[in-house]
C-alpha positions as CSV (number, residue, x, y, z in Angstrom):
1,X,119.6,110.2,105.0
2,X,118.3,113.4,105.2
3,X,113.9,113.8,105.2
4,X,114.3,116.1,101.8
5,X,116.1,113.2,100.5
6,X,114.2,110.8,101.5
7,X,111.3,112.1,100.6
8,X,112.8,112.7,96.7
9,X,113.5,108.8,97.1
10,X,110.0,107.9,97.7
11,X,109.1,110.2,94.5
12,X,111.3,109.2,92.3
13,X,110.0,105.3,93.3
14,X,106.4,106.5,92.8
15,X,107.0,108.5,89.4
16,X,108.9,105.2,88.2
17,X,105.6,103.4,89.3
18,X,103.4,105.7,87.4
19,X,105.5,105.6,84.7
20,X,105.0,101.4,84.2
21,X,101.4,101.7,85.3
22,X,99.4,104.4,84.6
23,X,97.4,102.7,83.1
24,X,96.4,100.3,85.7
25,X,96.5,102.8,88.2
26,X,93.3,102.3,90.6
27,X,91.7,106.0,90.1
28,X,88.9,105.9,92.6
29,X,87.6,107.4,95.3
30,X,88.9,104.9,97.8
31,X,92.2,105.7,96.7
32,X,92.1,109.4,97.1
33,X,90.2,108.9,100.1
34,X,93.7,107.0,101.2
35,X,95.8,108.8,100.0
36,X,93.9,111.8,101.9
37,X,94.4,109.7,105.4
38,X,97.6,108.6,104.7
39,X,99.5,111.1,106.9
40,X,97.4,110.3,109.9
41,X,97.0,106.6,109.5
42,X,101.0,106.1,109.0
43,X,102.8,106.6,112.3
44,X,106.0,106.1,113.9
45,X,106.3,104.1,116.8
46,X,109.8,103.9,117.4
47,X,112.8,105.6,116.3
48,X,114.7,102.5,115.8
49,X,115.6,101.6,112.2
50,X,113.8,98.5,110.4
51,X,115.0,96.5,107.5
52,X,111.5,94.3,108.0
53,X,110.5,94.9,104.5
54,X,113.7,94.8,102.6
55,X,113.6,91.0,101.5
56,X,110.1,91.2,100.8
57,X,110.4,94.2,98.7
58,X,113.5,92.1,96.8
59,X,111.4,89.0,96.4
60,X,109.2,91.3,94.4
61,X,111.7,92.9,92.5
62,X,112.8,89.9,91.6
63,X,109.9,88.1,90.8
64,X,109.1,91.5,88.4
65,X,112.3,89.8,86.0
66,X,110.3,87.2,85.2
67,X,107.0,88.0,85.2
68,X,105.3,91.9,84.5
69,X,102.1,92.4,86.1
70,X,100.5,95.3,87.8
71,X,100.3,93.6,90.7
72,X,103.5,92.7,91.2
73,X,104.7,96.5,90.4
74,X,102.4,97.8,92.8
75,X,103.7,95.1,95.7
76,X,107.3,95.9,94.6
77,X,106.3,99.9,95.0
78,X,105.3,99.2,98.4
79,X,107.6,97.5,99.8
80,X,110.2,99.8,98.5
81,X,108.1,102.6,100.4
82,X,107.7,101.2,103.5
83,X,111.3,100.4,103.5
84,X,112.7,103.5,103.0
85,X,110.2,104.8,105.4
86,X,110.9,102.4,108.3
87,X,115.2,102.5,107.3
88,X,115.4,106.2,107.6
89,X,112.5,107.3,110.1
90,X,111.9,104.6,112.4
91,X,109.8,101.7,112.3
92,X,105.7,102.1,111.6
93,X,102.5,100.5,112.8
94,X,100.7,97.9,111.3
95,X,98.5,100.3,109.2
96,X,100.0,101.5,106.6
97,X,100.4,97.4,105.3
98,X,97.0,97.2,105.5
99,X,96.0,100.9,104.0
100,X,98.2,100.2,100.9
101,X,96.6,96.7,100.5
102,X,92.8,97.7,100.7
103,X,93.2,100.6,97.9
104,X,95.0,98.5,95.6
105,X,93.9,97.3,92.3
106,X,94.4,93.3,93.6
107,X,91.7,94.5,96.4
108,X,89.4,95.9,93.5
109,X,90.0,93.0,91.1
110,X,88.8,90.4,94.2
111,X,86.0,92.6,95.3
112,X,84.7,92.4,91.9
113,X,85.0,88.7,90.8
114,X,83.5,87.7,94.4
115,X,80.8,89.9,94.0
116,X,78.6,87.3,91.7
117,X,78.4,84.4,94.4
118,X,77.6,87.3,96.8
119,X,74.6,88.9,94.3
120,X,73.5,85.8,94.1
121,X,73.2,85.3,97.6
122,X,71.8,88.4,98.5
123,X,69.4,88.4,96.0
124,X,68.1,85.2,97.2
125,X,68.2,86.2,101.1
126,X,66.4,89.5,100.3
127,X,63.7,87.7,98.4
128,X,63.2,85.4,101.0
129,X,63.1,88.0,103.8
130,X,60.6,89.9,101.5
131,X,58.1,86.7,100.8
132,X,58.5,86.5,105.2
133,X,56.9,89.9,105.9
134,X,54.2,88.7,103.4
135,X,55.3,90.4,100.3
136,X,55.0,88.8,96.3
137,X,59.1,88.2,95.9
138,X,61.5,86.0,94.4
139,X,64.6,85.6,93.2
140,X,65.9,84.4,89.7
141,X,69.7,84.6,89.7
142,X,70.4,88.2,90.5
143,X,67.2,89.3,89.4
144,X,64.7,90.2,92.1
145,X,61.1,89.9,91.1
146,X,58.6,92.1,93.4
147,X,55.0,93.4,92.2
148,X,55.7,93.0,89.1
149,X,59.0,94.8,88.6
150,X,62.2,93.7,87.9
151,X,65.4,94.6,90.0
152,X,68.8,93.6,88.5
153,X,71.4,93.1,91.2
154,X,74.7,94.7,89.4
155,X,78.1,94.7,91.2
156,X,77.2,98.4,92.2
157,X,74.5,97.1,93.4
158,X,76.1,95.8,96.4
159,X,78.2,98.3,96.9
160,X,81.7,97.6,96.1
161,X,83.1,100.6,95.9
162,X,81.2,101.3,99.3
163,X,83.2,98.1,100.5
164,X,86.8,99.3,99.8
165,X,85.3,102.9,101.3
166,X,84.3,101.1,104.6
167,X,87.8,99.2,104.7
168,X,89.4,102.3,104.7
169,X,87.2,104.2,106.8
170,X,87.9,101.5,109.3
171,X,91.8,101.5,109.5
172,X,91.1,105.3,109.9
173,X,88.9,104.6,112.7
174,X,91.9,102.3,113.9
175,X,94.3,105.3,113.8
176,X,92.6,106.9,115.4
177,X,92.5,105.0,118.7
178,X,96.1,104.2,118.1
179,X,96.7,108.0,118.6
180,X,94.2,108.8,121.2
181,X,95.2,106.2,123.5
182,X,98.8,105.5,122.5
183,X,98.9,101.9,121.7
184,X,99.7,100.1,118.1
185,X,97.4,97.1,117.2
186,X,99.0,94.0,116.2
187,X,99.4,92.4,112.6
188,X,96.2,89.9,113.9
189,X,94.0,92.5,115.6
190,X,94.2,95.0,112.5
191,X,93.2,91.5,110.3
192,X,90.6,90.8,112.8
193,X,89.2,94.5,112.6
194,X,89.1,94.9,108.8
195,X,87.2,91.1,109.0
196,X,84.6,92.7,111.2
197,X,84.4,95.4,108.9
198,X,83.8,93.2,105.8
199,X,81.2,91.3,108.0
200,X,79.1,94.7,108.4
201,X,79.7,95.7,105.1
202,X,77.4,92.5,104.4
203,X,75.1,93.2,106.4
204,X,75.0,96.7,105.5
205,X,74.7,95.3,101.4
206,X,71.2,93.2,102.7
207,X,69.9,96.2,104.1
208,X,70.6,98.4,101.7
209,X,70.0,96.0,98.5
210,X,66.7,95.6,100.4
211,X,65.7,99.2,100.4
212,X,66.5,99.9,97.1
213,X,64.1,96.7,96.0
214,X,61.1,97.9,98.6
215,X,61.3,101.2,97.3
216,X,62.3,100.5,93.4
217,X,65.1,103.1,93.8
218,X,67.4,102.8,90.6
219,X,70.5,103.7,89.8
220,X,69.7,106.5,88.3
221,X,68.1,107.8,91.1
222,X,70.1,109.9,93.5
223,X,68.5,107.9,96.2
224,X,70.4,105.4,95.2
225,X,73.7,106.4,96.0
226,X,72.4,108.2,99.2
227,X,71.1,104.9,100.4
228,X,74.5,103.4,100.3
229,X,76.3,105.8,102.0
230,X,73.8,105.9,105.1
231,X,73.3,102.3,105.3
232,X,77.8,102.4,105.2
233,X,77.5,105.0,108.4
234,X,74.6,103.2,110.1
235,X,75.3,99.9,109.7
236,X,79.4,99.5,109.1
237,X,81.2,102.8,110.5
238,X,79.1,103.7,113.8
239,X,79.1,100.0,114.7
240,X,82.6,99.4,114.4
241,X,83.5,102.6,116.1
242,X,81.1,101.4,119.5
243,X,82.3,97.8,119.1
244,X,86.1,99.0,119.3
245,X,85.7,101.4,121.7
246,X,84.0,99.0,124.2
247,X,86.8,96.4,123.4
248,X,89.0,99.2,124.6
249,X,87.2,99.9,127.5
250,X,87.0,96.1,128.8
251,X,90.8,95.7,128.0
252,X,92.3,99.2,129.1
253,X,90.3,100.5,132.2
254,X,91.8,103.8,131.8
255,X,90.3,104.5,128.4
C-alpha cells in the first residue's frame, strides 16, 4: 500500500474516532505535547511487516459490539493504527504502545481517582516532615494546618497533569537514546522506565506540595504553577535523564 494511502487510512480511522468521541476526547496539554513528539518517539526498526497487533485490535472491535465505551474506542483506534503502521511500513519500537497509553483518557481517569489515597498521604508525610524541622503543622485529611492557615490539598495540587507531562517527557527522553545510540528498549525496560518515572514524580509531588505549604503559594498564584514545573525538571526529568544515561554507560561501554 502506498504511504499517501496509508496515511488516508490512518485518517479516515482517526476522523471515525473523533466522530464517536469527541466528546470524550482528552484535550490537554499532555496530549498535544504527544502528539507534538509523536514523529520522533515512533520509529521503525525493521522493514519487515508485523501483524502483532491485528488480533488485539479485533478483540477490541469486537468487544465494542457489545459494549460502547470511550475506552474501548480509543483501544480499538489504536490498535488499528499501530497495525496499519507496522503492516505496511515495518515493524515499530516499544514506544509508541506506551506514548498512546499515557495520553489516554483511561491514564487520566486512574491518575485522578488514585490521587485521594495519594493527597492523603502526602498531606500527612509533609506535615510530619514540617512538625520534624520544628514547625506548628498537621494534617487533617487533605488539609494541612501551618501557622494558622489552611492549605487544601486538591488533585492539582499534586500535580496530575504534571504526572502524565513527566510520563511523556520520559518516553521522549527514551527516544531519544534509542536514536542516539541505536538500540530499541524492550516491552519490560520501557515499563521499568515509566515506573521510575512515576516514582520521581512522587517525590517530586512531596517537594513541591511542600513548598507551596512553606510559602502559602495558592493556586492563584503564578508561583504556583512555576513551582510545579521546576520541581518536574529538577526532581523527575534531569534525574531520569542521568540515571538512564549511566545505565547506558555501565551496559554499553561505547556510549
Amino acid at each position: 500500500m502506498p504511504k499517501t494511502a496509508t496515511i488516508l487510512l490512518i485518517s479516515l480511522c482517526t476522523i471515525i474516532f473523533a466522530y464517536f468521541n469527541y466528546e470524550n476526547l482528552p484535550l490537554n496539554f499532555s496530549l498535544a505535547l504527544g502528539a507534538l513528539f509523536t514523529p520522533y518517539i515512533f520509529r521503525k526498526i525493521s522493514d519487515k511487516n508485523s501483524h502483532r497487533y491485528l488480533i488485539v485490535a479485533l478483540l477490541f472491535g469486537g468487544l465494542l459490539f457489545f459494549r460502547r465505551s470511550a475506552s474501548l474506542y480509543y483501544a480499538f483506534w489504536c490498535f488499528c493504527v499501530l497495525y496499519i503502521l507496522e503492516s505496511q511500513w515495518g515493524r515499530l519500537n516499544q514506544l509508541p504502545l506506551f506514548l498512546l497509553a499515557v495520553v489516554s483518557a483511561f491514564m487520566n481517569h486512574i491518575a485522578y481517582v488514585w490521587s485521594f489515597p495519594i493527597r492523603l498521604w502526602l498531606s500527612s508525610i509533609v506535615a510530619k516532615s514540617l512538625t520534624f524541622i520544628g514547625m506548628n503543622a498537621q494534617a487533617d485529611g487533605n488539609i494541612i494546618l501551618l501557622n494558622g492557615n489552611d492549605f487544601n490539598v486538591e488533585p492539582g495540587c499534586v500535580g496530575l497533569n504534571m504526572l502524565v507531562t513527566g510520563l511523556v517527557m520520559g518516553l521522549f527522553i527514551l527516544a531519544h537514546f534509542e536514536r542516539q545510540y541505536q538500540r530499541t528498549f524492550n516491552f519490560m525496560q520501557v515499563s521499568a522506565a515509566m515506573f521510575f518515572v512515576l516514582f520521581l514524580s512522587v517525590f517530586s509531588n512531596y517537594i513541591r506540595l511542600l513548598t507551596l505549604v512553606v510559602f502559602y503559594i495558592l493556586p492563584e498564584n503564578p508561583l504556583h504553577e512555576l513551582v510545579g514545573i521546576l520541581c518536574l525538571l529538577v526532581y523527575v526529568l534531569l534525574p531520569f535523564y542521568g540515571v538512564l544515561r549511566w545505565g547506558l554507560k555501565k551496559s554499553l561501554p561505547s556510549v
